[in-house]
N, C-alpha and C positions, 0 to 999 in steps of 0.2 A: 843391970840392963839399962841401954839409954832409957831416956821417958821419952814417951812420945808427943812429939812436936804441934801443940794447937795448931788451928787452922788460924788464930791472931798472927801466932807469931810465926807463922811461913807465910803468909800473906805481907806482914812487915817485914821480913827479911827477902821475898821475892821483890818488893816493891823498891826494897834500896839496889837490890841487884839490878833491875830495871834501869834506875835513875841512871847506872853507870853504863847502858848500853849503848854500843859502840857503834859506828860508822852512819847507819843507816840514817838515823835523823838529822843527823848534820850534814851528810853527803849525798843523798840520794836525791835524783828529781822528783817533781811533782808527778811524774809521766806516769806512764803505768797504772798497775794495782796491787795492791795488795792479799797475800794469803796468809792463813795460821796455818803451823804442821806442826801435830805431834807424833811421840810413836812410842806405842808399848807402857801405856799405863797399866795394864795387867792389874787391875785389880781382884782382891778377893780377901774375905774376913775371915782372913787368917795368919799368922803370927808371921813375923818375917824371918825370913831362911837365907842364911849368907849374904847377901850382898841386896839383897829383893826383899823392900819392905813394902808388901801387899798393901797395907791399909792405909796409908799414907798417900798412894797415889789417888785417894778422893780429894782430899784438900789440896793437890799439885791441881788436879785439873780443875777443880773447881779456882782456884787460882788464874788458871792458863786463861779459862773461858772469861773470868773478870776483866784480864788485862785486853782480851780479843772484846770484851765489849768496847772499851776506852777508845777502838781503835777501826777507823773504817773501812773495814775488811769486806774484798769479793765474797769469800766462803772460807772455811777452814777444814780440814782435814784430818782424819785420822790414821796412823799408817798400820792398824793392824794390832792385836790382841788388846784390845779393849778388857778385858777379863785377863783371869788367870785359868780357872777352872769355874765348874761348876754354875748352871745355868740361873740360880739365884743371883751370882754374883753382877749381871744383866741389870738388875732392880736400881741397885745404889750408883752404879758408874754413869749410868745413863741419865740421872737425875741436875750434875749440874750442866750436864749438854743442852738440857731442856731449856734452861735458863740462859741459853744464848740467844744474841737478837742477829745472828749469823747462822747459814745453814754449814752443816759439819758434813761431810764425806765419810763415812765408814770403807775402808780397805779392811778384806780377812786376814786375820792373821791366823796361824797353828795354834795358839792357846785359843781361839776362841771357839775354837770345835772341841774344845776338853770339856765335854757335857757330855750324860747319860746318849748313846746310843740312836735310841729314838728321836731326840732333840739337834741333831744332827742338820735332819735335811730343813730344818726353818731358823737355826741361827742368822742366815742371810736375811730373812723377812724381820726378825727380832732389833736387827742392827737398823732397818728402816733401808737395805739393799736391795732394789727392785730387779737385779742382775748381775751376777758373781762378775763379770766383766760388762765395762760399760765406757763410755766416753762422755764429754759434753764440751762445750764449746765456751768460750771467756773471750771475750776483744776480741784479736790476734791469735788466740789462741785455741788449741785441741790438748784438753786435759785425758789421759787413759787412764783409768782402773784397771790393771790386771789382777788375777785372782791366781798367785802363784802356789795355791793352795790346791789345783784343779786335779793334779795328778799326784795325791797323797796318801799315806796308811792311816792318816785322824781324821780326814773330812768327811768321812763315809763310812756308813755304819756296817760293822761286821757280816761278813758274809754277802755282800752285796756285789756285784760285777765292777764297781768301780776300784772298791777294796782290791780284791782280788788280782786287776791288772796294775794295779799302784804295788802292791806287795811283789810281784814277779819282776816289774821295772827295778825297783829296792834292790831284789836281789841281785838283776843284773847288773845294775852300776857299782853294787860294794867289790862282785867275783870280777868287773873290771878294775876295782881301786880307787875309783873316783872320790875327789876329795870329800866334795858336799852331799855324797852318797848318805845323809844319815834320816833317821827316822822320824826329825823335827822339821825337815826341808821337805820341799814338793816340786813339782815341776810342772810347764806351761805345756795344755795337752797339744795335741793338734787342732783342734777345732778353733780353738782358742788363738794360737799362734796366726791362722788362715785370716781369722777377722782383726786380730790388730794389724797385719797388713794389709790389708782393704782400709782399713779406717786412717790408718798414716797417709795410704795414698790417695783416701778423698781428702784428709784434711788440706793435703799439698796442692791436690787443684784448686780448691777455697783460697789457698794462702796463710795458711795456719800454719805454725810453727806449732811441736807435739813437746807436751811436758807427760814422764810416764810417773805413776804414785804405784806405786806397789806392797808387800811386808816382804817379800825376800830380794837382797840384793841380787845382780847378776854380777858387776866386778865394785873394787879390786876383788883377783882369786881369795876364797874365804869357806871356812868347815860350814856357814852359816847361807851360801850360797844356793838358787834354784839348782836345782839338779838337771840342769839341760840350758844351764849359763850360756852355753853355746850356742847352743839354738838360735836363743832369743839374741842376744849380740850380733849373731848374722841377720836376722833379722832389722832390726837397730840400723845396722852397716847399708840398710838397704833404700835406707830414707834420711837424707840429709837433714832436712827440717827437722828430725826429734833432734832436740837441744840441751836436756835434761831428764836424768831418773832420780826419787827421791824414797826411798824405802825406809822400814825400819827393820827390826827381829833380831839384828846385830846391838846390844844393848850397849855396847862397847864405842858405838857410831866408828865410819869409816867412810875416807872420801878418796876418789881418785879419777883423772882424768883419762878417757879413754879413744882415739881418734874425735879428738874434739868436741867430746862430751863429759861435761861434769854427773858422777855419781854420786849422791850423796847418803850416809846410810844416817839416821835421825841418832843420838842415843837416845837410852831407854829411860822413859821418866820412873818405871818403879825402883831405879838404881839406888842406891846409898839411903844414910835414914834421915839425911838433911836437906838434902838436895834435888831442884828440880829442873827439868830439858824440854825445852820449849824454843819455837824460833817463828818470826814471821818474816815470811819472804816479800820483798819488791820486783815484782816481778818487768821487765822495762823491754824495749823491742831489739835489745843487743845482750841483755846480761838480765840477772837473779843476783838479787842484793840480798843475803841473808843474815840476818841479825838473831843471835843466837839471845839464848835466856836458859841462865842456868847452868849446867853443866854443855849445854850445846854451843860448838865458837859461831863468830860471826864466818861469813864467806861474801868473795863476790865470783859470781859464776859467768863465765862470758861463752856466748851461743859461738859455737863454731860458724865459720860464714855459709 
C-alpha cells in the first residue's frame, strides 16, 4: 500500500507545481479580478477506494486555501460535494476553509446529502448556504448558484413529496433512455428555472454579464449530466450576456464550447493519491484566464460578443 502523503510534502510538492504555472502571470492584465474554484474534495475518514483517496483531500485543500491566501482574490468557490458521506465528515473539511482570509461559496453537490435522513433538510445551513439557489453581483458581473440537486432521489428524505416526484421523473427519463437519467444526477425544478430567468434578465438591464457555478454539468453530452440539460441550455440560449458555466461532479473535468459559451467541468480533487486540482480564474471584461494547479489545465475562455 502507498503510504500516505504528509501534508509537508504535498504542500512542497504543490508549491513546485505552482512555481511552474502557466500563462496567467505572465500574460494576464492587471484589469479584472480574480476567483479560486474547486470541485469535489469529497472528503471522508475513510480508506481510499479506486481511484478516490478520501483522506487526503484535507491536506489538498488545506493546501488550495494557502495558496488562495498568497493571493488577492474576490471570493473563492466551492463547486459541490464538500464531503463524501456522513454528516461528521462536515467537522474536518470545514476547518481549513475557516482559516481563509477569503469568503468561499458553497455549491451542493449529490455526495453532500449522503447523510442520515433526518439531516437532510439543514445540510444547506451546515455549509453556511442561506438559499439552495442564489446570485450576487461582482464588478461587471452576476454570479448564479444553481442547485442542480433540486430535482433529486438523495436531497430529500424518504417518503417525502419531493422524493417521490424526483423518483417518478427517474423513472420516466430511464423508460425514455436518456443518457444522464441515473440516480446520482438531478434536475433543475421549475421554480428554479422561472427565477434564473428573471435574474439573467435583471442582470442584463444592469449590464452584468452572467457567470453560472453549479455541481452538475449541462454540456458537452455526458452520463454525469443534469437531467433536463435541455431545459436549462434553452434557457442559457435565451440570454446572450451569460458567458460562462463552471461545474464540477464529473471528476474526470470536461470542457466544451457551446454557441459561444465556454463550459468548463472542474476535475475532481479527491482523484488519484498524489495529486491535486485546483485553478484560479482571471476573470477580465472579454475573457476568463484560467490557470490550472494540479491535475487541472490552464484555459483562456473568451465571452461570446
Amino acid at each position: 500500500m502507498k503510504p500516505r502523503l504528509s501534508r509537508r510534502r504535498f504542500l512542497g510538492s504543490t508549491a513546485a507545481a505552482l512555481a511552474g504555472a502557466p500563462f496567467l502571470a505572465r500574460g494576464a492584465s492587471r484589469d479584472g479580478f480574480e476567483i479560486g474554484l474547486v470541485a469535489d474534495a469529497q472528503f471522508a475518514d475513510v480508506e481510499a477506494k479506486g481511484t478516490r483517496h478520501y483522506r487526503a483531500s484535507l491536506a489538498r485543500l488545506e493546501a488550495a486555501v494557502e495558496h488562495c491566501n498568497g493571493r488577492d482574490l474576490a471570493f473563492c468557490v466551492h463547486l459541490g460535494d464538500l464531503i463524501d458521506r456522513d454528516w461528521t465528515s462536515f467537522d474536518a473539511i470545514t476547518r481549513p476553509l475557516a482559516r481563509s482570509r477569503h469568503r468561499w461559496h458553497q455549491v451542493l453537490g449529490n455526495h453532500d446529502f449522503d447523510v442520515a435522513d433526518e439531516k437532510k433538510p439543514a445540510v444547506p445551513q451546515r455549509l453556511g448556504i442561506a438559499a439552495r439557489w442564489t446570485a450576487f453581483d461582482h464588478g461587471a458581473f452576476r454570479f448564479v448558484i444553481l442547485d442542480t440537486n433540486d430535482v433529486s432521489t438523495y436531497a430529500h428524505p424518504a417518503g417525502s413529496p419531493a422524493r417521490a416526484e424526483a423518483e417518478r421523473e427517474l423513472a420516466r427519463l430511464q423508460s425514455a433512455k436518456v443518457r444522464q437519467a441515473k440516480p446520482w444526477n438531478g434536475g433543475v425544478g421549475a421554480e428554479q428555472r422561472a427565477w434564473f430567468d428573471r435574474t439573467c434578465t435583471e442582470a442584463r438591464a444592469a449590464g452584468r454579464k452572467v457567470v453560472v457555478l453549479a455541481h452538475h454539468p449541462v454540456y458537452p453530452e455526458n452520463d454525469h449530466n443534469v437531467w433536463n440539460a435541455d431545459e436549462v441550455l434553452a434557457l442559457l440560449d435565451r440570454h446572450p450576456h451569460v458567458v460562462a458555466w463552471f461545474n464540477g461532479h464529473n471528476h474526470a473535468g470536461a470542457f466544451g464550447i457551446r454557441s459561444g459559451v465556454p463550459f468548463v467541468t472542474l476535475r475532481g480533487m479527491v482523484e488519484t493519491p498524489d495529486t491535486s486540482a485546483f485553478a484560479v480564474a482571471r476573470v477580465l471584461s472579454d475573457r476568463i484566464l484560467l490557470t490550472g494547479h494540479g491535475r487541472e489545465p490552464s484555459r483562456e475562455l473568451l465571452f461570446r460578443s
